[in-house]
BAZALO-105705 format. One record per residue (C-alpha): residue number from 1; x, y, z. Coordinates in steps of 0.1 Angstrom, whole numbers, plus 2048, in hexadecimal, padded with zeros to 3 digits. Layout:
BEGIN
<r><seq>NUM</seq><east>X</east><north>Y</north><up>Z</up></r>
...
//
This chain:
BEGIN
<r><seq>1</seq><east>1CE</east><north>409</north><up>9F8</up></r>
<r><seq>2</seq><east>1E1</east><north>3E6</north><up>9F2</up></r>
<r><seq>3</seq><east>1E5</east><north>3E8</north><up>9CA</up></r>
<r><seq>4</seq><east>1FB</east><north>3C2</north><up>9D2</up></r>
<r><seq>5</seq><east>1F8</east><north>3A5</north><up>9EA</up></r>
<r><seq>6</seq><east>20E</east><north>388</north><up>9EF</up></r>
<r><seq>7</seq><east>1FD</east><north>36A</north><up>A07</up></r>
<r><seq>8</seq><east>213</east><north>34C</north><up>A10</up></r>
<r><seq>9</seq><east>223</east><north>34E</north><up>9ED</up></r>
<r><seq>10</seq><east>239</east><north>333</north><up>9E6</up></r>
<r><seq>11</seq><east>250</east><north>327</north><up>9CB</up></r>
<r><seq>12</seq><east>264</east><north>307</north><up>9C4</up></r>
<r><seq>13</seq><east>27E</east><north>2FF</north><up>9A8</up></r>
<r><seq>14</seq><east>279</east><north>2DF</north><up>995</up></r>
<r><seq>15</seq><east>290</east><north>2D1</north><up>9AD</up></r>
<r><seq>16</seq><east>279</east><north>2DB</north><up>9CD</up></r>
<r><seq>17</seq><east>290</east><north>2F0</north><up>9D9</up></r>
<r><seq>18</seq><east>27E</east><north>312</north><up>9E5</up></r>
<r><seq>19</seq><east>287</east><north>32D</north><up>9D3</up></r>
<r><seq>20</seq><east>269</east><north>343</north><up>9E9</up></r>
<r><seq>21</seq><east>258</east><north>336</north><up>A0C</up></r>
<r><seq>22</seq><east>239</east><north>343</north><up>A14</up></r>
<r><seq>23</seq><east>23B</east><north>365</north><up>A0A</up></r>
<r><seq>24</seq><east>21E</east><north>381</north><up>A1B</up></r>
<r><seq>25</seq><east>226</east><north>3A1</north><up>A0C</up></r>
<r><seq>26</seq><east>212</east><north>3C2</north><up>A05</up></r>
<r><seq>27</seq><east>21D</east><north>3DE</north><up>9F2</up></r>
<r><seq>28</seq><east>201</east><north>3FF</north><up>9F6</up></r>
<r><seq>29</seq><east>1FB</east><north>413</north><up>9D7</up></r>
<r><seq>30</seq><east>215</east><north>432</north><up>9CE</up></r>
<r><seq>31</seq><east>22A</east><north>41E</north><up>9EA</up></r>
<r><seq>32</seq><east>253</east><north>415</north><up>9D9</up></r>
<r><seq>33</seq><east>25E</east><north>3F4</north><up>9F0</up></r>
<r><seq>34</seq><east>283</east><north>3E9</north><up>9EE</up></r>
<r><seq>35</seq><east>28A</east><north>3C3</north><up>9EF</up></r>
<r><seq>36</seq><east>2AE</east><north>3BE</north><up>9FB</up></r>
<r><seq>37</seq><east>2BC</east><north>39B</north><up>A02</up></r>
<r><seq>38</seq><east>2DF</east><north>387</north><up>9FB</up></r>
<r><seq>39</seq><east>2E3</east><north>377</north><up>9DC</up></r>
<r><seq>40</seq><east>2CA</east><north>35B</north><up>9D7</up></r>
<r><seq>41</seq><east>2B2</east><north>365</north><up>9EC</up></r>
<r><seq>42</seq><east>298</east><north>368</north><up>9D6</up></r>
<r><seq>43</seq><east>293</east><north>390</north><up>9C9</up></r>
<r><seq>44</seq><east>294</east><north>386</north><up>9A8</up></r>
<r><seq>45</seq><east>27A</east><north>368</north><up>9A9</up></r>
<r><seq>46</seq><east>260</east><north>37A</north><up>9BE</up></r>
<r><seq>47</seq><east>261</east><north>399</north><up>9A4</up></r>
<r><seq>48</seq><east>256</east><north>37D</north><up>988</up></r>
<r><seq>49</seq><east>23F</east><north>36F</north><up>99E</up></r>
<r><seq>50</seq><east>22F</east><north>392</north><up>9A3</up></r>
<r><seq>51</seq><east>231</east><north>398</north><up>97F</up></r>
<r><seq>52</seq><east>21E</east><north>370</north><up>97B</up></r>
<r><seq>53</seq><east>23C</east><north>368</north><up>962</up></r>
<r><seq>54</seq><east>240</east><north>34C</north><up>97D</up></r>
<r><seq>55</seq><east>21F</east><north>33C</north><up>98D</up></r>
<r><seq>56</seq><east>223</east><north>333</north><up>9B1</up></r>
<r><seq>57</seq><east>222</east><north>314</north><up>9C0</up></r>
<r><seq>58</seq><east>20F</east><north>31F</north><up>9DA</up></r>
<r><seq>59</seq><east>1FF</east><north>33C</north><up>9EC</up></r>
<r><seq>60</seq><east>1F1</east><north>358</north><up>9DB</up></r>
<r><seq>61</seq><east>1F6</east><north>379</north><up>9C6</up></r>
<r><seq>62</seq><east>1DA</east><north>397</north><up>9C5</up></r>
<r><seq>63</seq><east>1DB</east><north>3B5</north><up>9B2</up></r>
<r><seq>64</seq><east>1BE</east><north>3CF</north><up>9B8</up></r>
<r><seq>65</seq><east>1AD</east><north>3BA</north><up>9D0</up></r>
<r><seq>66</seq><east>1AE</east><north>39C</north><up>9B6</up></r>
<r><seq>67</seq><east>1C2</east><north>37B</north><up>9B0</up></r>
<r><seq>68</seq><east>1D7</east><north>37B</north><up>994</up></r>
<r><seq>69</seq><east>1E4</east><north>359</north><up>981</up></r>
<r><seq>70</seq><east>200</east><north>35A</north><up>965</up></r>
<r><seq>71</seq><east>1EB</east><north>361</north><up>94C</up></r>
<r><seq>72</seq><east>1D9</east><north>380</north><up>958</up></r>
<r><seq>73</seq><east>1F1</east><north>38E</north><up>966</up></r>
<r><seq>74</seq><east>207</east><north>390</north><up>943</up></r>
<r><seq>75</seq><east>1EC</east><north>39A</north><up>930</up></r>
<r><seq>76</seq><east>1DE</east><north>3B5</north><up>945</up></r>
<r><seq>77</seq><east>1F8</east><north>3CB</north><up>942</up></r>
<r><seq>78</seq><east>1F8</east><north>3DC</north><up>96B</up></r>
<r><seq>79</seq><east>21A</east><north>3CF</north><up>973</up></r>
<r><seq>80</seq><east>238</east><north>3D6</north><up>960</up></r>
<r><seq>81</seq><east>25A</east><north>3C4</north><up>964</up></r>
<r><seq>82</seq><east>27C</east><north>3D1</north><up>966</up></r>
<r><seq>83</seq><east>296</east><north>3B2</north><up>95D</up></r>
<r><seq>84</seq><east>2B9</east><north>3B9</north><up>96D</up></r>
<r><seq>85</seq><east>2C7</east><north>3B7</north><up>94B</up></r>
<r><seq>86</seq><east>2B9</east><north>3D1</north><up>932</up></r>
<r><seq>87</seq><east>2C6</east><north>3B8</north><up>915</up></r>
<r><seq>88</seq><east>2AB</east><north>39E</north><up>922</up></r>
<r><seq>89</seq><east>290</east><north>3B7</north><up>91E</up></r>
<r><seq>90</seq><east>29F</east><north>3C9</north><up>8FC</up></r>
<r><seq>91</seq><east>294</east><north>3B2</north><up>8DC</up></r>
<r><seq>92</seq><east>28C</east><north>3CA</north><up>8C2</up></r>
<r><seq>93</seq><east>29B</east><north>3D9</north><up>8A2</up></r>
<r><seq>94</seq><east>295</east><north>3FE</north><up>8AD</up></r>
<r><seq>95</seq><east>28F</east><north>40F</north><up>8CD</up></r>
<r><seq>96</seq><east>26E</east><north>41B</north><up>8C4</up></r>
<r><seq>97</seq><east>264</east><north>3F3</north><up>8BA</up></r>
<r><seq>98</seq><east>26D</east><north>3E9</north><up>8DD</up></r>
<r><seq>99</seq><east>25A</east><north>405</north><up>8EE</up></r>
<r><seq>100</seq><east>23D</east><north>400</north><up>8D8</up></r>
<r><seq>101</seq><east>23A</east><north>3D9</north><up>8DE</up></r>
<r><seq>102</seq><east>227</east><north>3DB</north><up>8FB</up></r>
<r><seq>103</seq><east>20D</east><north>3EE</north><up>8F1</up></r>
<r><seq>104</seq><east>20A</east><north>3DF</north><up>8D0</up></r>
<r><seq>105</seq><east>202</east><north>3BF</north><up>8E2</up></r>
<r><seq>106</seq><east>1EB</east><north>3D3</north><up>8FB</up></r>
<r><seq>107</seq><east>1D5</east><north>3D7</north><up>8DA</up></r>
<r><seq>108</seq><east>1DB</east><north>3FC</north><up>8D5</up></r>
<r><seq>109</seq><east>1D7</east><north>406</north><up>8B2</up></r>
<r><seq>110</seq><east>1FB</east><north>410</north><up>8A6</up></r>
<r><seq>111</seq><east>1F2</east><north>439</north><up>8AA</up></r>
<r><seq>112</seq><east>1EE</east><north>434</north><up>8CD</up></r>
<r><seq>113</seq><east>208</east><north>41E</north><up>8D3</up></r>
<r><seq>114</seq><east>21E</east><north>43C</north><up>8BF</up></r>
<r><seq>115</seq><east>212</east><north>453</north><up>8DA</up></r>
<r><seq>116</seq><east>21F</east><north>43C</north><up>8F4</up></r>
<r><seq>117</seq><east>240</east><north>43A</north><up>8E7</up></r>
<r><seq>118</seq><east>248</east><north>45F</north><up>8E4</up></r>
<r><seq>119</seq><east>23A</east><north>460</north><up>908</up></r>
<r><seq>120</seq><east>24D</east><north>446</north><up>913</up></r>
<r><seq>121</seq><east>26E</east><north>44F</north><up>905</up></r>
<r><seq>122</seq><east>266</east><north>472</north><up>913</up></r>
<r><seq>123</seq><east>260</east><north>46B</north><up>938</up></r>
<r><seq>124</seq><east>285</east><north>452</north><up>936</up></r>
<r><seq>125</seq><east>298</east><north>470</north><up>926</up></r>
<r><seq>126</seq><east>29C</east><north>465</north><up>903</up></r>
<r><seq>127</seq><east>283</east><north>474</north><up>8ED</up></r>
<r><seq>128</seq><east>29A</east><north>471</north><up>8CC</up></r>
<r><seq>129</seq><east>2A1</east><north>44E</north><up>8D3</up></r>
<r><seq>130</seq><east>287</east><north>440</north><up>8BD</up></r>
<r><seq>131</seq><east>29A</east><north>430</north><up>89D</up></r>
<r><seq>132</seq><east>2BA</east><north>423</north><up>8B3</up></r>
<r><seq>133</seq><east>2C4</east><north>404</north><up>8B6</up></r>
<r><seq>134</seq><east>2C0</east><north>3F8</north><up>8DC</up></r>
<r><seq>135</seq><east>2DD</east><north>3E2</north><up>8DA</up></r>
<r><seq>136</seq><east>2F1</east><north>3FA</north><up>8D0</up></r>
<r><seq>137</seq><east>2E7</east><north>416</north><up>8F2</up></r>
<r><seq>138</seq><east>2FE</east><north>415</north><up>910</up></r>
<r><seq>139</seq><east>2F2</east><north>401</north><up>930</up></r>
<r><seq>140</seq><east>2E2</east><north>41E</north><up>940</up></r>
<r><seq>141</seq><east>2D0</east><north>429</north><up>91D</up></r>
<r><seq>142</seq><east>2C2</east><north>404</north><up>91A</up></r>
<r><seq>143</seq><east>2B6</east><north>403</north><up>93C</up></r>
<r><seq>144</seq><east>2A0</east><north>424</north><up>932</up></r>
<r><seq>145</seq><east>292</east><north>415</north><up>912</up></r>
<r><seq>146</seq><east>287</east><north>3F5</north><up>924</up></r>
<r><seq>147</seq><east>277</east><north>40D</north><up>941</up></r>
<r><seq>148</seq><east>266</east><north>41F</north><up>926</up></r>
<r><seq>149</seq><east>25E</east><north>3FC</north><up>917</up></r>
<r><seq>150</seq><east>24E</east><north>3F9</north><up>938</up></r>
<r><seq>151</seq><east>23D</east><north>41C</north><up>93D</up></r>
<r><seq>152</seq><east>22B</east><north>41B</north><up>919</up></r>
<r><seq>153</seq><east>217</east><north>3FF</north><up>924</up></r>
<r><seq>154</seq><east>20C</east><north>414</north><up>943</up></r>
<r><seq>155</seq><east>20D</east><north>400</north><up>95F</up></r>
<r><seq>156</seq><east>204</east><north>403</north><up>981</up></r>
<r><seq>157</seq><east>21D</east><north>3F3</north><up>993</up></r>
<r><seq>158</seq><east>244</east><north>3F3</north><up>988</up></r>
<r><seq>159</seq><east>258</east><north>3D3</north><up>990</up></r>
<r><seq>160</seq><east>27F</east><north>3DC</north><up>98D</up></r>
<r><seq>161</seq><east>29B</east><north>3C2</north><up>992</up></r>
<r><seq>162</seq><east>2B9</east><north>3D5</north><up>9A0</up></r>
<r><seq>163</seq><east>2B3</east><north>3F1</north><up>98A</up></r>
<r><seq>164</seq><east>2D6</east><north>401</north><up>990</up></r>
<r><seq>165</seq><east>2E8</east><north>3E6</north><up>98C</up></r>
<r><seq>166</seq><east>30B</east><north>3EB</north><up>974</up></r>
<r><seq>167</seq><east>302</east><north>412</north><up>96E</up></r>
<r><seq>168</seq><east>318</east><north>42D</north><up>976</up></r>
<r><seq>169</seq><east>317</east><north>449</north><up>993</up></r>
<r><seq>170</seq><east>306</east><north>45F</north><up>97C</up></r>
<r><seq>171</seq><east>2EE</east><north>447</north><up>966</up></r>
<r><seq>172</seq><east>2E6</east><north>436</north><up>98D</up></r>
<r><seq>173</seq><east>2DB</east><north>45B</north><up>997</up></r>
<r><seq>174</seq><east>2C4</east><north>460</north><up>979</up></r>
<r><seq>175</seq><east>2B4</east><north>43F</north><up>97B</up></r>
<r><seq>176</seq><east>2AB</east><north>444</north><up>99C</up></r>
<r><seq>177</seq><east>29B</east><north>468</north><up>995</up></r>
<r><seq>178</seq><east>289</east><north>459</north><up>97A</up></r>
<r><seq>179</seq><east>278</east><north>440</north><up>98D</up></r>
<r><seq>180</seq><east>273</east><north>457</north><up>9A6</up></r>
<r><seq>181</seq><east>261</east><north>470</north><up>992</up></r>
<r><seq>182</seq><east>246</east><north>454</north><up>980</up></r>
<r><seq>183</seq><east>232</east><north>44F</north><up>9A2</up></r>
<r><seq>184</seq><east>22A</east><north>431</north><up>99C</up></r>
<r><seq>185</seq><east>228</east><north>410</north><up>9B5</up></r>
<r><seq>186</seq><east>248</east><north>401</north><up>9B7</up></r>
<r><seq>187</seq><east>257</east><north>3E3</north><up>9C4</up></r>
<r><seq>188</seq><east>27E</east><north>3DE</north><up>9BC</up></r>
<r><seq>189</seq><east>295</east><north>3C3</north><up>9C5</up></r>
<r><seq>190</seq><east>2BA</east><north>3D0</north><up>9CD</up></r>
<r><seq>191</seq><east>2D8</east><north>3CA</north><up>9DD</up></r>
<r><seq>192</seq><east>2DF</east><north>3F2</north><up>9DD</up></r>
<r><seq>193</seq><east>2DC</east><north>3FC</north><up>9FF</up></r>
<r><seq>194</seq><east>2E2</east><north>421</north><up>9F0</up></r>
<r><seq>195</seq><east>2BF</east><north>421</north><up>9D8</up></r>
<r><seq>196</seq><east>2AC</east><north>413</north><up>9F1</up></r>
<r><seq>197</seq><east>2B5</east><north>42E</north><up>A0D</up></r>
<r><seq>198</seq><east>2AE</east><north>444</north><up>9F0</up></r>
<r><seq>199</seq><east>28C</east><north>438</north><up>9E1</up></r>
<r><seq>200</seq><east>27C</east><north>421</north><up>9F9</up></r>
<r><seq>201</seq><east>25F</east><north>423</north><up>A10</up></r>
<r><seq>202</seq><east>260</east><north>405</north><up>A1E</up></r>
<r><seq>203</seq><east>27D</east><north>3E7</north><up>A1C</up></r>
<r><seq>204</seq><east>276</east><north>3C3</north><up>A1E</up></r>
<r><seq>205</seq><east>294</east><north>3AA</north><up>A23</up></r>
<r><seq>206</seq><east>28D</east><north>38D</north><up>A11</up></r>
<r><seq>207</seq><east>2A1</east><north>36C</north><up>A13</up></r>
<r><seq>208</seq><east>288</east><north>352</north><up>A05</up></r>
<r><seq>209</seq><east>275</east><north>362</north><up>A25</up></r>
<r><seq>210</seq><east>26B</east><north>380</north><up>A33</up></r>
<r><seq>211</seq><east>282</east><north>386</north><up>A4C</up></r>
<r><seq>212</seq><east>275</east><north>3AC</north><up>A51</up></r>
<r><seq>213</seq><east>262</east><north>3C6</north><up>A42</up></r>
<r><seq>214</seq><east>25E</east><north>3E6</north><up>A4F</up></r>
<r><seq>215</seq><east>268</east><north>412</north><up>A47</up></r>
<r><seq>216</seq><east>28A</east><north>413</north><up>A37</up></r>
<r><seq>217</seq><east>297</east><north>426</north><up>A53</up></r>
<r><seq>218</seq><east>28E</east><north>409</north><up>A6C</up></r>
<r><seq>219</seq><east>29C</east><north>3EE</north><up>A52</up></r>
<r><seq>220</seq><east>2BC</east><north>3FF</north><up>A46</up></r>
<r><seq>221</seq><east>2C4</east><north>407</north><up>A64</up></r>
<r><seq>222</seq><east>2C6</east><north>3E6</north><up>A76</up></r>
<r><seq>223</seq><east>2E9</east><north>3D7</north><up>A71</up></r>
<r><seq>224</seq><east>2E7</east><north>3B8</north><up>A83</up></r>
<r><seq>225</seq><east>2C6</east><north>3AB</north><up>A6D</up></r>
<r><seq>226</seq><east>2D8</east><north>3BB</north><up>A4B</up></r>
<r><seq>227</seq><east>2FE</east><north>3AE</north><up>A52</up></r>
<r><seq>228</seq><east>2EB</east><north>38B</north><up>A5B</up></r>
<r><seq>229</seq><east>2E1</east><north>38B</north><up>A36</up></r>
<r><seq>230</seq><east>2FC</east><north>397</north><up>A26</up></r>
<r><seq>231</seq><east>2F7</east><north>3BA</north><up>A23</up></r>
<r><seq>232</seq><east>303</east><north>3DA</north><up>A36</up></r>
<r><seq>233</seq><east>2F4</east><north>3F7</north><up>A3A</up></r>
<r><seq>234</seq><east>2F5</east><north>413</north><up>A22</up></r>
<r><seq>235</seq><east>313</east><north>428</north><up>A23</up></r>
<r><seq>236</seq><east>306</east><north>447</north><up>A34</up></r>
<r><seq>237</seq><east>2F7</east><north>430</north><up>A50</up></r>
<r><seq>238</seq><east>319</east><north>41D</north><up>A56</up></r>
<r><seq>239</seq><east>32C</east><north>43E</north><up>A59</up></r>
<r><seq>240</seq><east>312</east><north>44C</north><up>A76</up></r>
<r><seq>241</seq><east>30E</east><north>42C</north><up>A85</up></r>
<r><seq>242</seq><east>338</east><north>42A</north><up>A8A</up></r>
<r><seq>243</seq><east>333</east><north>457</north><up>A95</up></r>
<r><seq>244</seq><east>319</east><north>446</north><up>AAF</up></r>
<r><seq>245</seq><east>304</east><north>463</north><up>AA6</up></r>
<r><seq>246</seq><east>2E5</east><north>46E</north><up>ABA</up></r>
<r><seq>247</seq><east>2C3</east><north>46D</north><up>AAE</up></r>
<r><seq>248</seq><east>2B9</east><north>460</north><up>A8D</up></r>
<r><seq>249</seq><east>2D1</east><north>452</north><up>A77</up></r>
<r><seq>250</seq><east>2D1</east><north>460</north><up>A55</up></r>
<r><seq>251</seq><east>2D2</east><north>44A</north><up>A37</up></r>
<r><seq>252</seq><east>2D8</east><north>45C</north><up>A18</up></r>
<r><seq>253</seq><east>2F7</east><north>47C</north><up>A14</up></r>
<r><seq>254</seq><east>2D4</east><north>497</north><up>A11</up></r>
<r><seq>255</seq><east>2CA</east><north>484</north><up>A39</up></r>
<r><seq>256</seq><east>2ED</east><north>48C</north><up>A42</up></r>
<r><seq>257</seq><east>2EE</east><north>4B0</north><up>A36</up></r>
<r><seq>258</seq><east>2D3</east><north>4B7</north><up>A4A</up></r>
<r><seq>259</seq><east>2E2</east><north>49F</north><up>A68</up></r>
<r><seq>260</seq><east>2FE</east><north>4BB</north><up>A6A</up></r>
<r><seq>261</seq><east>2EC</east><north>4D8</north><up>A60</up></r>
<r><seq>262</seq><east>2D9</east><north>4D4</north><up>A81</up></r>
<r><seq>263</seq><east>2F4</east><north>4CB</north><up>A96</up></r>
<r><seq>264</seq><east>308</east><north>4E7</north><up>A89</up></r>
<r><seq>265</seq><east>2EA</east><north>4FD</north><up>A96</up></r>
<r><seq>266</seq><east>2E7</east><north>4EF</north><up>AB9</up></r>
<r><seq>267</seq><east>30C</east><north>4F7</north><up>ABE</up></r>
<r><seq>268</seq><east>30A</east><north>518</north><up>AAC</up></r>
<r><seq>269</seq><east>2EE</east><north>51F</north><up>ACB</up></r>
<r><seq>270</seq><east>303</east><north>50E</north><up>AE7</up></r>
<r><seq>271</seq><east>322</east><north>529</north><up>ADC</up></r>
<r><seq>272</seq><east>309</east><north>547</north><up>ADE</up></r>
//
């Protein structure tokens, strides 16, 4: 089922200049889609316009089969925003203040919205994080309040703007198994090439157009349209695509684990 359709979506800066150019883009529910593109392509402004924090200028945006303007879609609460910057997101006293904002404003009664929090804060892996002060958590720690920010409001569809970005090896890892683990329909935006061979279904290259959408494997794989925009293919892919390996190229270190572990079978069988 399509839970979020794009139609000819366009968007122009006060100065005219377009920002997004006839956009047509579907995201199926339960489905995570990476949006990869160079720097100004336009990641960033098509998550708002998803989210109706910016109104097109043309075309349209459905949600559940129905148009969505600016208005309904802040105040309905079904899609929830991840700002690249946790410190844009991050505004109040406590931790347990800035989760419970959202569904305060929802109209939840303040027992409910209690509940929330301590649900919240135990799905992102901080359950004692209540009465901290979010300016005072590391980078990866903010990012997981503002998620549970996010999460308390129960959305349906989870907009993330390069949700790695500036975290560690380790705090990278865990974000991704997070978000792996919620279920929910996502749409990211990222220029990690690693996450998105990770965690993506499907991989749209975006540079003010759609230039592609397709399966990762078909996407990341394809040097000539990624290198064309700026981007290579993720690490894995590069090192079998220089290897000329047969059959299908793996694109995360698990793939390529079980790349060898095959091929170390069919010689195994050749020697015997």
């Amino acid at each position: 089922m399509t839970v979020l359709r794009l139609s000819k979506v366009s968007y122009a800066y006060d100065d005219d200049s377009n920002a997004l150019d006839e956009i047509d883009l579907s995201v199926a529910g339960g489905e995570c889609v990476a949006v990869i593109g160079p720097n100004g392509a336009g990641k960033s402004t098509l998550l708002r316009v998803m989210a109706g924090l910016l109104a097109p200028t043309a075309g349209t945006v459905e949600m559940m089969g129905k148009k969505l303007d600016r208005k309904k879609t802040a105040a309905g609460g079904n899609i929830g925003i991840l700002f690249q910057d946790p410190d844009d997101q991050l505004f109040m006293p406590s931790v347990r203040e800035d989760v419970a904002f959202g569904p305060l404003n929802q109209g939840l009664g303040t027992e409910e919205a209690g509940k929330r929090v301590t649900e919240a804060l135990r799905l992102v892996g901080l359950p004692n994080f209540g009465e901290r002060v979010p300016h005072h958590l590391s980078y990866g720690e903010k990012k997981r309040v503002a998620i549970a920010g996010i999460l308390a409001m129960r959305p349906k569809i989870l907009l993330l703007d390069e949700p790695t970005a500036n975290l560690d090896p380790r705090g990278r890892a865990e974000l991704m198994g997070l978000i792996g683990k919620l279920g929910c329909t996502v749409v990211m935006a990222t220029h990690d090439m690693e996450t998105a061979a990770a965690m993506a279904d499907r991989v749209c290259v975006l540079n003010r157009k759609v230039l592609a959408t397709g399966e990762k494997r078909e996407i990341l794989t394809n040097r000539k349209l990624l290198e064309s925009n700026g981007l290579e293919m993720p690490t894995v892919a590069r090192l079998f695509a220089e290897m000329d390996a047969d059959g299908e190229m793996p694109l995360t270190v698990g793939e390529a684990a079980g790349w060898m572990a095959k091929r170390n079978e069919g010689l195994d069988r050749k020697e015997k």
